[in-house]
N, C-alpha and C positions, 0 to 999 in steps of 0.2 A: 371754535377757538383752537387755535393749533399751539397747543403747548409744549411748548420744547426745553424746556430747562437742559442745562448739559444732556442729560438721558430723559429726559421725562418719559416720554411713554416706554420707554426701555421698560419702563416699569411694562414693560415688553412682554407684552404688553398685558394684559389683565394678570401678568403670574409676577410681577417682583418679589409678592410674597413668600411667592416660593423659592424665590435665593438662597442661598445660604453663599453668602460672599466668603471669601477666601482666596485672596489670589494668590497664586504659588509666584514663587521667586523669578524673577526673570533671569531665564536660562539662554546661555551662549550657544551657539553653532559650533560646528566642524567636529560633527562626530564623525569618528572612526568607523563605525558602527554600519555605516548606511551604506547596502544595496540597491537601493534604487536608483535608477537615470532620470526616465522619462523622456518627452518631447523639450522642447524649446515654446512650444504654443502653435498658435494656425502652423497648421503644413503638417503637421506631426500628428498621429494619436495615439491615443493611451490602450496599452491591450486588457483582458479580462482576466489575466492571469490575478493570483491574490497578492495584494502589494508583503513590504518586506522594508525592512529598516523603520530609523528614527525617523517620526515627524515632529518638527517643533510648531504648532500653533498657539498663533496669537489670536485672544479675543478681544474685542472693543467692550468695554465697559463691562457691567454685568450678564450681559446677554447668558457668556459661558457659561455659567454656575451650574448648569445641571447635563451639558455637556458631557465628562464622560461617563453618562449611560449612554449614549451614543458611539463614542467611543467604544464600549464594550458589548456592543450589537456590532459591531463592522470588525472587529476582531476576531470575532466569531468563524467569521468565513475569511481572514487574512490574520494567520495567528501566530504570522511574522511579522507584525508590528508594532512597535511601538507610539503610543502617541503621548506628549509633553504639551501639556495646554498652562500657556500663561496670560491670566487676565491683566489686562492692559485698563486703568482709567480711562475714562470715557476722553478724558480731557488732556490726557497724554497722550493722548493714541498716535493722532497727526502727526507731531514732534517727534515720538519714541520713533516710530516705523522710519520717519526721514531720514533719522538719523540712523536708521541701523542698515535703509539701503547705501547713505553715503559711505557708509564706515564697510560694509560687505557683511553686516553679519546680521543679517535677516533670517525669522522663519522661514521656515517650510511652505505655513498658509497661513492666510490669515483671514478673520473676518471684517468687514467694516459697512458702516450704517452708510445709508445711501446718503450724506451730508457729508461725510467724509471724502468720498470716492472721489471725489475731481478733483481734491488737492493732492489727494493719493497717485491718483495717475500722470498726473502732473508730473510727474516724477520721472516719469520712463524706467519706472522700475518694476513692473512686472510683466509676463507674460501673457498672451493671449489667449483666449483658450481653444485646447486641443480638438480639430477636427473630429467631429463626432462625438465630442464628448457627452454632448447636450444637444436638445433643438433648441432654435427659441423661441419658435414658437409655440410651445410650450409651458411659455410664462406669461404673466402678465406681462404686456406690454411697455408700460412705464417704467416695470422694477429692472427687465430685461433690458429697455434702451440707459439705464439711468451708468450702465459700464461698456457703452460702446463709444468710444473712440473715434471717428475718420473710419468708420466701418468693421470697423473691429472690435469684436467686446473682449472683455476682460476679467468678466467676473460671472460669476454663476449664481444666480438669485437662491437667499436659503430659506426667505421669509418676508411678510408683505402686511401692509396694515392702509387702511385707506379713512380717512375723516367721516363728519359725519355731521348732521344738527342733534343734537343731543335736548330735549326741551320737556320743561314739569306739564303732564298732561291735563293735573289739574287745575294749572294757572289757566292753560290754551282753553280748555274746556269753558274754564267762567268764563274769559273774554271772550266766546265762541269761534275759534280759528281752528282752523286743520291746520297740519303739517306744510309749510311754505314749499311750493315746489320751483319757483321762478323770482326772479326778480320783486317783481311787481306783489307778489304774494309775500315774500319776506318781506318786502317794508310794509305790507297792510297789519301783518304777522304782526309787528312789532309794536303798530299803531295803536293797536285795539289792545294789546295788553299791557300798554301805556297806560291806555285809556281805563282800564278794569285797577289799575293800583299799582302794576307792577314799576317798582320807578327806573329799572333800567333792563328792557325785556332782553337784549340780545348781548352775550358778550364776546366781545371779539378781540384778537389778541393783543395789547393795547404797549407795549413793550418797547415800540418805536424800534426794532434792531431788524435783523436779518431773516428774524420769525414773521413779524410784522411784513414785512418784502413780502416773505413767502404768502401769508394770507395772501396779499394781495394780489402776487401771480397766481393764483388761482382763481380769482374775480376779477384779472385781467381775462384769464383763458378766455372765463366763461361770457367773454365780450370780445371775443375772437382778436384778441392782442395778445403781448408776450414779451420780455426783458431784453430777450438774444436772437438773432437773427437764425434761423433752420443750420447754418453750416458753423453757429457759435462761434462768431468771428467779431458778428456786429450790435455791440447795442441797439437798444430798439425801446427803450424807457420811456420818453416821452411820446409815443405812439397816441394815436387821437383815439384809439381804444385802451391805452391803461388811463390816460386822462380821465376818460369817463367814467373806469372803473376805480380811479379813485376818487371821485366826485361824488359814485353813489354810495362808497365806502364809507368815503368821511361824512355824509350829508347825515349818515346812521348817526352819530354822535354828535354832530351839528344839533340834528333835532329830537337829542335825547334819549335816543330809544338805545343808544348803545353810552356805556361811559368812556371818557377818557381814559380814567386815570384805573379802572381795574376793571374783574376782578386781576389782581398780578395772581400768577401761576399758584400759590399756595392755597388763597383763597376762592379761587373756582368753585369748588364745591360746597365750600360754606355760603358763597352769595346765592349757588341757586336753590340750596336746601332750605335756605333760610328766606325765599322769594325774594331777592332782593334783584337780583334777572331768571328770568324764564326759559333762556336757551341757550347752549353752547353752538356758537355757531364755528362748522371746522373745529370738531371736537374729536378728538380720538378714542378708540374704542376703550382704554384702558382706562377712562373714567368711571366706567359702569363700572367696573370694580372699586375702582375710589369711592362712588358712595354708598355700597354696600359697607368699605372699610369703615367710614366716618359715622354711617346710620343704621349699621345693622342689615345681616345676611338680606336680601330679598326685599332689600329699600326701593333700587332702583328697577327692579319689576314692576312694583306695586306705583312706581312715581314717576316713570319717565319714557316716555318715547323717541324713537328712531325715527329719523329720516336720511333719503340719499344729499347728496348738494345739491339746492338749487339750480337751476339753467340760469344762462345770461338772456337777453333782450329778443336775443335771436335762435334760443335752442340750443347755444352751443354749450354742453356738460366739459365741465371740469373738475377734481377732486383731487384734495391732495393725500398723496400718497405718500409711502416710505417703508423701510426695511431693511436687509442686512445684505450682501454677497460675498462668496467666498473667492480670492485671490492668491496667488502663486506669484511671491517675487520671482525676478530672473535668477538671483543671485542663489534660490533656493538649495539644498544639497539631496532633495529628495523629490524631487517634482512629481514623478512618475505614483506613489503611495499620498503625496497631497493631491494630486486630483482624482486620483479614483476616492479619497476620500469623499471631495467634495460630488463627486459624481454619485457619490452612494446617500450625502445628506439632499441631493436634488428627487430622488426616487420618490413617488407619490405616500409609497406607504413610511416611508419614513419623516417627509413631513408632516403626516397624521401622526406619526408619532410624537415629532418634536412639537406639535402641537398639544395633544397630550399630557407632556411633560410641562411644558412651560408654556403654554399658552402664547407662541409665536404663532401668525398663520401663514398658509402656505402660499410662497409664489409661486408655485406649479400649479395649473391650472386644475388638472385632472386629478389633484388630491382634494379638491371641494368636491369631487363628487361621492367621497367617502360618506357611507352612513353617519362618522364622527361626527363630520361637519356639516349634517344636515338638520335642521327643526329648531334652530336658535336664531332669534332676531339678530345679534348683533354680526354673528358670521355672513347673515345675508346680507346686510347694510355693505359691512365690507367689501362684501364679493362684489355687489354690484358698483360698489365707487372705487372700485381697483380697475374696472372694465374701462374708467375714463380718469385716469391720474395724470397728473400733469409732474414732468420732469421738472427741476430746477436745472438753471445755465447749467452747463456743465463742463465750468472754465475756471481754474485752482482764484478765482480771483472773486467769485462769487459768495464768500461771509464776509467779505470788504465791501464789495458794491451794496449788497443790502444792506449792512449797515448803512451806508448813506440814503440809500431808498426809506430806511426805515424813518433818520432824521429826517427827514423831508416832507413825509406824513406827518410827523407830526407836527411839523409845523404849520400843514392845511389844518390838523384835527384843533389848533391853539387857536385859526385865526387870524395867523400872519399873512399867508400868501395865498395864491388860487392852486389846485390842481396843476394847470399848466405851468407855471412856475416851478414848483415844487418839481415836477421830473424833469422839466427841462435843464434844473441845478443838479437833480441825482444824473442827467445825462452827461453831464458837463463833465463831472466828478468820475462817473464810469468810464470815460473815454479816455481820460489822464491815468486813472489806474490801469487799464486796459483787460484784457482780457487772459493773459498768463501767456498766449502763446507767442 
């Protein structure tokens, strides 16, 4: 179950705990101060020399809060810097940025969750990024295409999280089922611990909005369909493979095994602690700490098992993913010290580190292969459903379209209409809204 509340897994993921919120005051531009140039983006790169002047970053939501220790690692070796970090609400984020590129008084850099990013770039307001500055392939894939443009990225991956089936091993055990790896194994998965007592074994994100879309594109994927056309121009909603994948979606709750009506976001972990369902399905890693929080250190060791997503009918893997990237409006007044920033938080051992600190993980590939990150289930779960994440549109129009996808489902999961129906109305609705460009 892909829970997204404003930040949800922000609780970013297993460390909110370790927040200590504070956001500093939102500070203006146009210092005096600043030495830096820099590039304009592609065509240009960034040298090795040690950056110099004021940075202003903006962070999205909580992520920041432990931030500058990072800060004060990269100062280290550039000890002409200054950097000004101001945390941004999760839920002003969009809005505040908009308006500070219309107005010209934008950060330096800034971060933003991969949910963000298309209405961000929407914008034509930042820069591309500097030849050289990065590979990319070097990232996960998913987190890496999730800020390219018409062939241009924009943003540098600084952290990556992938879903999961999250499920009590000792409900699976009494009904005797293993770990669902496919289709067909999920619904038997669910039958049998129907069948043992459990009264609603699977929960899935039941929300009917944009969250609910995203489940679903990702059990589209895994039926080789998809919302956007490959050059994100053309809906593609009603397609005879998300049809069927929301046929076997909703049929989950049709025949019980999933509920309509919850668990809602809060109670997740009180229905499965309390067996009232036996698996999060598209669950994020940041759960396993949730019920350590709710039931004591070393709960969710002792009670609960990992698996990857499911395959679709025909082998095709998809998982959903998500994370952060670091960006450089145009308007910036220090471009050249914001991107070797960011170029220094993409370095492997420094995402072991921000791993670390705050238990983000890393979108650089080559920082899983740190001893940090080796001998824990849930960083392997991760690592391998990052391998196959599936992008959302990535078209400033797509938290409007899913909301309609979302109503639409639910109106299959009520009873009113068929599958076919239902997309072919959210198709109707997508077309009139269009796609931003």
């Amino acid at each position: 179950m892909h829970l997204y509340p404003s930040s949800r897994r922000r609780a970013t993921m297993l460390g909110l705990a370790l927040v200590t919120a504070g956001a500093l005051a939102l500070t203006g531009c146009g210092r005096s101060d600043d030495t830096g140039t820099g590039g304009d983006g592609a065509g240009t790169t960034i040298d090795d020399k040690p950056a110099k002047g004021t940075v202003e970053v903006w962070t999205q939501g909580a992520d920041g809060a432990k931030l500058p220790e990072m800060f004060e690692k990269f100062k280290k070796d550039n000890p002409d810097v200054t950097i000004k970090m101001t945390q941004v609400p999760d839920t002003e984020f969009i809005s505040k940025m908009t308006a500070a590129i219309t107005a010209g008084t934008v950060p330096d850099l800034i971060y933003a969750f991969t949910e963000s990013q298309s209405a961000l770039l929407a914008t034509d307001g930042f820069d591309p990024v500097p030849d050289g500055l990065v590979k990319a392939d070097d990232f996960f894939p998913a987190i890496w295409d999730n800020s390219v443009i018409d062939d241009i990225a924009y943003g540098v991956p600084w952290y990556a999280y992938a879903d999961m089936t999250i499920y009590r091993k000792d409900l699976a055990k009494k009904a005797g089922v293993e770990a669902p790896t496919d289709w067909d194994s999920l619904r038997t998965f669910g039958e049998k611990l129907k069948a043992s007592g459990v009264e609603y074994p699977l929960a899935l994100y039941v929300n009917y909005d944009s969250y609910t879309a995203r489940q679903l594109l990702t059990f589209a994927k895994q039926n080789d369909g998809g919302f956007i056309s490959d050059d994100q121009k053309t809906w593609t909603i009603n397609s005879p493979e998300n049809v069927e994948a929301l046929e076997y979606w909703s049929g989950l709750i049709k025949d019980g095994l999933a509920s309509p009506d919850g668990p809602a976001f809060l109670d997740t972990v009180s229905w499965s602690t309390t067996g009232k369902n036996a698996a999060i399905i598209d669950g994020g890693p940041w759960f396993i700490g949730w019920f350590d929080d709710a039931n004591g250190k070393g709960w969710a060791d002792e009670n609960l098992d990992l698996a990857v997503a499911p395959v679709g009918p025909d082998g095709d893997e998809a998982t959903t993913v998500g994370g952060g990237s670091w960006f450089v409006p145009q308007d910036s007044e220090n471009k050249d010290a914001a991107w070797k920033f960011a170029r220094f938080m993409s370095q492997p051992e420094n995402q072991v580190q921000w791993y670390q600190i705050f238990h983000n993980m890393p979108a650089l590939k080559a920082a899983w292969d740190d001893p940090a990150m080796q001998g824990d289930r849930v960083l392997d779960t991760v690592k391998a459903g990052l391998e196959t994440g599936v992008n959302l549109p990535k078209v400033s129009t797509w938290t409007q379209v899913g909301d309609v996808i979302g109503q639409q489902i639910e109106k299959v999961v009520r009873g009113g209409i068929s599958a076919k129906d239902a997309l072919d109305e959210a198709q109707k609705q997508a077309e009139s809204i269009g796609t931003g460009q």
